[in-house]
C-alpha positions as CSV (number, residue, x, y, z in Angstrom):
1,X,15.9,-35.1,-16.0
2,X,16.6,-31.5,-17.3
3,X,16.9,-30.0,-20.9
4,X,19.8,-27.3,-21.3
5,X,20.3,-25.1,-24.9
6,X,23.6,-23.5,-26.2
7,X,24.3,-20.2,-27.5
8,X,23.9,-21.7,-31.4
9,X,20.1,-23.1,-29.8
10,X,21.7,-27.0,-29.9
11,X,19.8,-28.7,-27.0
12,X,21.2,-31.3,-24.5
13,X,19.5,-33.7,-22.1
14,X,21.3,-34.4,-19.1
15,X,19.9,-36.2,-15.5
16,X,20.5,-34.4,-11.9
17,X,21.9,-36.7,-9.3
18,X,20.1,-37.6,-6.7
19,X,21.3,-35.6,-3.6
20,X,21.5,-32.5,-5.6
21,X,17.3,-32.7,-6.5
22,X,16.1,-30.6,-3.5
23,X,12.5,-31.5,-4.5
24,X,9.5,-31.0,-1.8
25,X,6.2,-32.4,-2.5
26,X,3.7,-30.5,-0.6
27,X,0.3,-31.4,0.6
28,X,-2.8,-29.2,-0.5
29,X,-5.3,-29.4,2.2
30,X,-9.1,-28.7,0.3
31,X,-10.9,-30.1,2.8
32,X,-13.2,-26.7,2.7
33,X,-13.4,-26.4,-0.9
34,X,-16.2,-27.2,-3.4
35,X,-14.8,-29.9,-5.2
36,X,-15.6,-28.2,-8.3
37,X,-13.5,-25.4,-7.4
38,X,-10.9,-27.8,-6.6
39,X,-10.8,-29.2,-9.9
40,X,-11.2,-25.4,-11.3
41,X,-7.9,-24.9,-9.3
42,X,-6.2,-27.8,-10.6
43,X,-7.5,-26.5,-13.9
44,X,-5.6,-23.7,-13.6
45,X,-2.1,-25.3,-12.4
46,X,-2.1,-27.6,-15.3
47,X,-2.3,-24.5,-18.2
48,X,0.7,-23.1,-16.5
49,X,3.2,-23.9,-19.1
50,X,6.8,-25.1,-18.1
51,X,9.9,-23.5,-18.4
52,X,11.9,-25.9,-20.5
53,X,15.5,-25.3,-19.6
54,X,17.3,-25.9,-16.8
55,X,14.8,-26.7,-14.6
56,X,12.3,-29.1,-13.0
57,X,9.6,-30.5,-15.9
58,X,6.8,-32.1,-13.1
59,X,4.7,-31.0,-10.6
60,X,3.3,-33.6,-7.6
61,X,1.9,-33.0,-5.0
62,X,-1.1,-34.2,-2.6
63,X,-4.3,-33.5,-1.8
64,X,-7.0,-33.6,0.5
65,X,-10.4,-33.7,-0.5
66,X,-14.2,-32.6,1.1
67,X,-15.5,-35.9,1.1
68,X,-12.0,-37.3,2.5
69,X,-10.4,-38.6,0.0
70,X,-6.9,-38.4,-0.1
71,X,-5.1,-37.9,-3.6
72,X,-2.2,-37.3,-5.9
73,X,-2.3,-34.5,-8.3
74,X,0.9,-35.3,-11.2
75,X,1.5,-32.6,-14.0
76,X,4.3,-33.4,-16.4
77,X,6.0,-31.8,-19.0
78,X,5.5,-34.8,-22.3
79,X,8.8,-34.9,-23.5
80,X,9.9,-35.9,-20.2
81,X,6.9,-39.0,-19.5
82,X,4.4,-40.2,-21.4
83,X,1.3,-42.5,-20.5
84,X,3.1,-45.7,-20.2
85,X,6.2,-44.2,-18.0
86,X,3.3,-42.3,-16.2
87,X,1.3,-45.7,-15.6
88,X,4.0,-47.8,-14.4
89,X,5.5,-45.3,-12.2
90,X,1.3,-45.4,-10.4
91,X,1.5,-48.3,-10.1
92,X,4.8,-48.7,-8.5
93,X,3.4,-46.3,-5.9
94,X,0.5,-48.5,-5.0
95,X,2.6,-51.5,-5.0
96,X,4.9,-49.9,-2.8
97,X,1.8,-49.1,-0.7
98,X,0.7,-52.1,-0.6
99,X,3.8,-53.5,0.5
100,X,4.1,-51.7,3.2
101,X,0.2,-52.0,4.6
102,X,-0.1,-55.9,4.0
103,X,4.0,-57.3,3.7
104,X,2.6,-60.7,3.9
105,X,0.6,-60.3,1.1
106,X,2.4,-58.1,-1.6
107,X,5.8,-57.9,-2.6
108,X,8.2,-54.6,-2.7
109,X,8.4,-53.6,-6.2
110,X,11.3,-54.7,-8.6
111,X,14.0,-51.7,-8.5
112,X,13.6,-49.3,-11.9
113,X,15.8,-50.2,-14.7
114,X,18.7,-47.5,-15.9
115,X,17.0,-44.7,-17.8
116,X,20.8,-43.5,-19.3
117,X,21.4,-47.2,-20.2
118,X,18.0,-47.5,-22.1
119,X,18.8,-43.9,-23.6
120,X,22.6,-45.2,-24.6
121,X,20.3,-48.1,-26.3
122,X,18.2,-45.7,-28.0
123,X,21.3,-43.6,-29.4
124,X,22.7,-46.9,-31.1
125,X,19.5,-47.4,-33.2
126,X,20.2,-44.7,-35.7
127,X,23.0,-47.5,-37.2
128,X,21.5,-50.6,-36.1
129,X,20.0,-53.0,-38.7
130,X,16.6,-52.3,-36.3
131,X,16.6,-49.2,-38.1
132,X,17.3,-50.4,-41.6
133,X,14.6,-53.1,-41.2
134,X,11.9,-50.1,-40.4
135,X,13.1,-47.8,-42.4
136,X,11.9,-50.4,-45.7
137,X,9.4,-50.7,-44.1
138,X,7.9,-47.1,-43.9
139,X,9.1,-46.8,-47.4
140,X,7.3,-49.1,-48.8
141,X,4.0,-48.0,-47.1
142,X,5.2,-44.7,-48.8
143,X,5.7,-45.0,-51.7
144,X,4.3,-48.6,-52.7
145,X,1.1,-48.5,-51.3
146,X,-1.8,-46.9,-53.2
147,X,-3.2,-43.8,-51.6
148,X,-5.5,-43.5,-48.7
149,X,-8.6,-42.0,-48.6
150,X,-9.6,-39.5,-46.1
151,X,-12.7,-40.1,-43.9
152,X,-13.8,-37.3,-41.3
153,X,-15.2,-37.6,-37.9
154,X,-18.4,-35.2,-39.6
155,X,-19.0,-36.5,-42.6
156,X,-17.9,-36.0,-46.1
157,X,-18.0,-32.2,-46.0
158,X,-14.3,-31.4,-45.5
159,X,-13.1,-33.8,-48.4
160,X,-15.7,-32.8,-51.0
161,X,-14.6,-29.2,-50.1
162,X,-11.3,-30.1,-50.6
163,X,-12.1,-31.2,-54.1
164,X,-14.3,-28.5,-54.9
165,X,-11.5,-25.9,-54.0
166,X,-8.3,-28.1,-56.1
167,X,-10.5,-28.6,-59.0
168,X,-9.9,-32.3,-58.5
169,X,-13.0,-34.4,-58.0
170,X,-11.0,-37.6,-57.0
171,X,-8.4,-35.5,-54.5
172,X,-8.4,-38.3,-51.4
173,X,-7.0,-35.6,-48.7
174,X,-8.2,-32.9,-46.7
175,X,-7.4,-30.2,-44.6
176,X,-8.1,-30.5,-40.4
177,X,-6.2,-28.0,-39.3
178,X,-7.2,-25.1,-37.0
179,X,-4.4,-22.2,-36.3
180,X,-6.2,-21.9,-33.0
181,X,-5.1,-24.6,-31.2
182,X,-6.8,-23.9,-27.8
183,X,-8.2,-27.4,-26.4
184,X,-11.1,-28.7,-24.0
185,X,-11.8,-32.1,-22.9
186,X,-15.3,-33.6,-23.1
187,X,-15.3,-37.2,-21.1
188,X,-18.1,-39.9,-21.4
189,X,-18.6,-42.7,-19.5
190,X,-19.6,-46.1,-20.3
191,X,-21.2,-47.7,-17.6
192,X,-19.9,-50.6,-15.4
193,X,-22.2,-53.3,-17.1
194,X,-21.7,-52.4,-20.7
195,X,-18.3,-51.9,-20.0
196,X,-17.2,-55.2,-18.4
197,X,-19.7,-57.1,-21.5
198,X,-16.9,-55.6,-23.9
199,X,-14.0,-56.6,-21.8
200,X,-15.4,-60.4,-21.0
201,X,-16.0,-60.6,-25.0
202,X,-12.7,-59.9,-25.8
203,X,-11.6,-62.1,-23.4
204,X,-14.0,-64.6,-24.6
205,X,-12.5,-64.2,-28.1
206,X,-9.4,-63.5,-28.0
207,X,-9.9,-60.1,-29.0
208,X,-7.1,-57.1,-27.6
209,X,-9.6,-54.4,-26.7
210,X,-7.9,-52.0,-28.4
211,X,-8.8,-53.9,-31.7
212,X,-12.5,-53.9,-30.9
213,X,-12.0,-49.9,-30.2
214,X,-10.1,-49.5,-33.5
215,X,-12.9,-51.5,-35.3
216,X,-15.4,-49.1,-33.5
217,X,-13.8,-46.3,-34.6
218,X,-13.1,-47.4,-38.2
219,X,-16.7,-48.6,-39.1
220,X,-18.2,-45.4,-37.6
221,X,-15.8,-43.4,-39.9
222,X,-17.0,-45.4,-43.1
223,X,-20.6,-44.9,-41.7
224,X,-20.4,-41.0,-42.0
225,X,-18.3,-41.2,-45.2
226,X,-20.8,-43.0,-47.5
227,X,-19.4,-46.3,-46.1
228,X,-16.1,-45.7,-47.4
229,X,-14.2,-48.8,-46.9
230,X,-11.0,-47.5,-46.5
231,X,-10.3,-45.6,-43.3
232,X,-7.1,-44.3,-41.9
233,X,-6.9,-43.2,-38.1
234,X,-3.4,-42.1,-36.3
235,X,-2.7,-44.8,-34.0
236,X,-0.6,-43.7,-30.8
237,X,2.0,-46.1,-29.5
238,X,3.3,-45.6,-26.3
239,X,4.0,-49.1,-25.5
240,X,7.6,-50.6,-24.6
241,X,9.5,-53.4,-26.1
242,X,11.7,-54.7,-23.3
243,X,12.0,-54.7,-19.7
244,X,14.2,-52.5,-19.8
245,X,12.5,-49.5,-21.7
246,X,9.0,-50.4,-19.8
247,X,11.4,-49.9,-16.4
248,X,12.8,-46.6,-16.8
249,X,10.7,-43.9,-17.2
250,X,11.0,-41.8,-20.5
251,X,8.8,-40.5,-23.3
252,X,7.9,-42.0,-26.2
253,X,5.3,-40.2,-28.3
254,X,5.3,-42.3,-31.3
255,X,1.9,-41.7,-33.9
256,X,1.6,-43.7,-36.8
257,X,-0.5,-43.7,-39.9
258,X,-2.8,-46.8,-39.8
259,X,-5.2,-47.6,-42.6
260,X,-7.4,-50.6,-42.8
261,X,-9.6,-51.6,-46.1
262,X,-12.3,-53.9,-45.3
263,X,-14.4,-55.0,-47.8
264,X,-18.7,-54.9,-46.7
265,X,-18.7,-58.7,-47.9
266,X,-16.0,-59.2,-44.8
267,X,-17.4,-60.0,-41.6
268,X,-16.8,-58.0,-38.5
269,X,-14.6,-60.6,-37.1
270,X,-12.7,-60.4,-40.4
271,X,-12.0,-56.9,-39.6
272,X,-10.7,-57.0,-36.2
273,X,-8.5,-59.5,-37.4
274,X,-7.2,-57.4,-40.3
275,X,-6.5,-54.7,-37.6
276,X,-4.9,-57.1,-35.4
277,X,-2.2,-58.4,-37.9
278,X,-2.0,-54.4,-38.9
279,X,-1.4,-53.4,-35.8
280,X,1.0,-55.9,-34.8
281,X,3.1,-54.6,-38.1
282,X,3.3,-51.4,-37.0
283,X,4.4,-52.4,-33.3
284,X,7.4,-54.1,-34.8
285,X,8.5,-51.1,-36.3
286,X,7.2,-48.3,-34.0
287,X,10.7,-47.0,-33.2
288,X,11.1,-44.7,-36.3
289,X,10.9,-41.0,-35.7
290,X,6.9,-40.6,-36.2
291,X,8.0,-36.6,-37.3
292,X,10.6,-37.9,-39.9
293,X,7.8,-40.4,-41.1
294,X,5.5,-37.4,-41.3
295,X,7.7,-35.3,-43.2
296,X,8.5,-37.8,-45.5
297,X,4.6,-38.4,-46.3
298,X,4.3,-35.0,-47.6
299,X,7.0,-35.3,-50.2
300,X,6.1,-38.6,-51.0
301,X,2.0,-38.2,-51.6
302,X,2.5,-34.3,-52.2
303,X,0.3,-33.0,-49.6
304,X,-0.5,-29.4,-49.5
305,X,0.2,-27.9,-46.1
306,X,-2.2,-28.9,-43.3
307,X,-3.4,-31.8,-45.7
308,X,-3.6,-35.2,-43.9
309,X,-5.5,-38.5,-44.7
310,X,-6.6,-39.1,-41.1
311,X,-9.3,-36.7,-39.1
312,X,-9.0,-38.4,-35.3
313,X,-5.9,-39.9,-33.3
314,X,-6.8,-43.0,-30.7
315,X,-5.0,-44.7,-27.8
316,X,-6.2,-47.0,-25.7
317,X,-4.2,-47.2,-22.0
318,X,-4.7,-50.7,-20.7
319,X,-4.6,-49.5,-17.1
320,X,-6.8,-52.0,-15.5
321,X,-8.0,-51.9,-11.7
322,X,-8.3,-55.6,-10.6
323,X,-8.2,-56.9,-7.2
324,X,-5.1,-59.8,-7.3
325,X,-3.5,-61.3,-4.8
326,X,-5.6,-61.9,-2.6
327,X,-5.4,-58.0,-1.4
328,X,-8.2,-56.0,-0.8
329,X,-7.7,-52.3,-1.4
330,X,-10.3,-49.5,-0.6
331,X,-13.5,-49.7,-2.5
332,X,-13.3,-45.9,-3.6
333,X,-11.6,-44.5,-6.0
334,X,-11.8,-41.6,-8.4
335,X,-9.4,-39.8,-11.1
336,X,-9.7,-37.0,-13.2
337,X,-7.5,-36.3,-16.7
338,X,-7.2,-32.3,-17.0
339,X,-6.4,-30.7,-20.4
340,X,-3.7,-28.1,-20.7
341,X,-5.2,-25.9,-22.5
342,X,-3.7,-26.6,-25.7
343,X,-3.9,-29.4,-28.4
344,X,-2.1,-30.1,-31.4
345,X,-4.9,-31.9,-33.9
346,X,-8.4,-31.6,-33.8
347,X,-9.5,-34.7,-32.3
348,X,-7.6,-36.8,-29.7
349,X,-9.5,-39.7,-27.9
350,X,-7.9,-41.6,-25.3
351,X,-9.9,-45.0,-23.7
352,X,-8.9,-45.5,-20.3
353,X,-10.2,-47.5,-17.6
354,X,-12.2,-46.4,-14.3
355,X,-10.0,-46.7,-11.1
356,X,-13.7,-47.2,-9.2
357,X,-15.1,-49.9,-11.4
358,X,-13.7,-50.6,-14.1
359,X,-15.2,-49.3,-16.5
360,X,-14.1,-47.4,-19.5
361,X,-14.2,-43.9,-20.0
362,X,-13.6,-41.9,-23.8
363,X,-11.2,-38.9,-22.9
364,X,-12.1,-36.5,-26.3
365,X,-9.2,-34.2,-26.6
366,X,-10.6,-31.6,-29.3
367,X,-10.1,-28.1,-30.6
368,X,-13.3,-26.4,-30.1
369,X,-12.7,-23.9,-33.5
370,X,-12.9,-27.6,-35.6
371,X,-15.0,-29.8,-33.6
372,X,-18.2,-28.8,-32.0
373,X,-19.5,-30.8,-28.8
374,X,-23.2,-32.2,-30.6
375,X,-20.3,-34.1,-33.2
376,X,-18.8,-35.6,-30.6
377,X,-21.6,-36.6,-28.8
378,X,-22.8,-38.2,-32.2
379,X,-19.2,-40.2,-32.7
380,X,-19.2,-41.3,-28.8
381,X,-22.6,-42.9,-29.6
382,X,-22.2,-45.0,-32.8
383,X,-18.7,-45.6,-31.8
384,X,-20.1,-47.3,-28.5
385,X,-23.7,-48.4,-30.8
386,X,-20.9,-50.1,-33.4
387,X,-19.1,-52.0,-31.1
388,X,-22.4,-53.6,-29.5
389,X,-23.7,-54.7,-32.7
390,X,-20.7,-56.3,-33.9
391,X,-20.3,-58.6,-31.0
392,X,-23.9,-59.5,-31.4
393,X,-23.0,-60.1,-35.4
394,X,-19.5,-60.9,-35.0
395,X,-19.6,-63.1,-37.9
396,X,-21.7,-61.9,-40.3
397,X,-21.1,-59.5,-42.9
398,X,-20.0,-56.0,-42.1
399,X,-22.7,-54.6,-44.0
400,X,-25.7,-56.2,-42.3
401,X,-23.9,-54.5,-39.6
402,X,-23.8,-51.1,-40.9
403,X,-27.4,-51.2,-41.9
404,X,-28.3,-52.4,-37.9
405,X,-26.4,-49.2,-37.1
């Protein structure tokens, strides 16, 4: 897939066929390198920014490793793949690996779907009643809704200064916005057992982990905002419809707006519930352009520039490594997320799972000029602190839970 602009700076999207993509992966061979120099290395290829037009948006290629494992190192450009086109197109690897080590055990992979017909579907729903259907939607969150109330990953300080500088001492949005927008990743790692107690509860329950994170994230939010019971996060969907859209690769960075209000009487099962049926809203309508959506808050609430109603953005990739089939793969693995340098809002977590147990891991994407390390290591706690104290108390009252944290 390549990008190509006109003269009058129009932009087109058009795909290279097959036996005209001269495209080498190479193998790396660090076998004599410190591993953290590897990773420094690696570091250092992913800040390298992309030409956009024209040319090739990825980098792959293999590695060797020290302490002999053997790896694949994948950089792409995001309006080319996002998680879920990255996940699936993993997995068909080690499907396709599997397939060929054990043929009596796994099947080949399913063939990919069409990317141009998914993108001819995608064209259509500008004038489909899809469209019209989301479109009232979002409008009526607009601009029939009352207004949010902002809730910061640090406390109250940003919104009472916010008020202090208007002159309005019931303004309910903020500024979060750094001109710097130079990014590090901070990663912390939940350990096997804790881990797989949150993922046999929500089995147990019924619960979609990513509900139980949300809930996590929400009630810690209200915690460090004078228990604030409204609480708005953006919530990232990268997640595909049909068959079709899940099989062909693409990008699809859609971030939503997505407020809960749950009252302290309410008990924490309550909540995840309330963020369930939420969530399950916005999924039905996730197609509209998140950008348009975003413009369209501004006029409608009036927000000064840089003004937002959410501090923190969360996805949760449901990459899971379970042995099925009856196929026993190697017992080691490792993987390793590296930040390109660059980010553009202050606070970006992303839960994934462990390849080598797993377990889950919080992937803090932040901008060190906004967010220091000592406030994330504060939110990583109660977030984690939260979520074990409500399945202990999952039905009693929220605030008998906010006291135990």
């Amino acid at each position: 897939m390549r990008f190509h602009q006109e003269e009058d700076k129009s932009i087109w999207q058009y795909i290279v066929p097959t036996e005209c993509n001269d495209y080498d992966i190479p193998l790396h061979d660090y076998r004599h390198w410190k591993e953290d120099d590897v990773h420094a290395k690696l570091t250092d290829i992913t800040k390298i920014p992309f030409n956009m037009f024209d040319t090739q948006l990825n980098r792959i290629i293999m590695i060797q490793l020290s302490d002999g494992y053997n790896g694949l190192y994948m950089n792409v450009q995001h309006m080319t793949m996002d998680s879920s086109s990255l996940f699936v197109f993993l997995q068909d690897i080690i499907e396709i690996y599997c397939a060929k080590m054990y043929p009596d055990q796994v099947k080949f992979p399913n063939a990919m779907k069409s990317y141009i017909e998914c993108l001819k579907k995608d064209l259509q729903y500008p004038n489909s009643k899809a469209y019209e259907k989301d479109f009232k939607y979002w409008q009526n969150v607009l601009y029939n809704e009352s207004e949010p109330m902002y809730t910061d990953f640090a406390g109250e300080g940003r919104l009472i200064r916010a008020r202090l500088d208007s002159g309005n001492p019931n303004k309910r949005s903020a500024g979060v916005v750094s001109t710097d927008v130079s990014a590090q990743i901070s990663v912390y790692k939940l350990e096997e057992e804790p881990s797989k107690q949150i993922i046999s509860f929500c089995k147990e329950h019924n619960v979609p982990i990513v509900c139980m994170l949300i809930m996590g994230l929400r009630t810690v939010l209200s915690i460090l905002n004078n228990n604030e019971k409204d609480v708005s996060i953006k919530t990232t969907v990268a997640r595909r419809g049909t068959l079709l859209e899940k099989k062909s690769g693409g990008t699809r960075i859609h971030y939503f707006p997505f407020r809960t209000i749950i009252e302290p009487e309410e008990t924490f099962h309550d909540g995840i519930e309330k963020i369930r049926i939420a969530q399950n809203e916005i999924f039905r309508h996730a197609n509209y352009d998140p950008v348009k959506l975003t413009m369209e808050r501004i006029k409608a609430s009036k927000l000064e520039r840089g003004e937002s109603y959410e501090s923190i953005s969360l996805t949760y990739q449901p990459l899971s490594v379970e042995n099925e089939g009856g196929v026993e793969l190697p017992a080691k693995y490792k993987s390793k997320w590296y930040s390109n340098g660059v980010a553009a809002q202050p606070v970006y977590l992303t839960v994934m799972h462990r390849p080598k147990d797993n377990g889950l891991d919080f992937y803090f994407e932040y901008q060190p000029k906004v967010v220091t390390k000592e406030e994330l290591d504060v939110l990583y706690y109660y977030i984690c602190r939260t979520i074990f104290r409500g399945m202990e108390n999952f039905d009693k009252p929220l605030k008998n839970i906010l006291e135990l944290v």
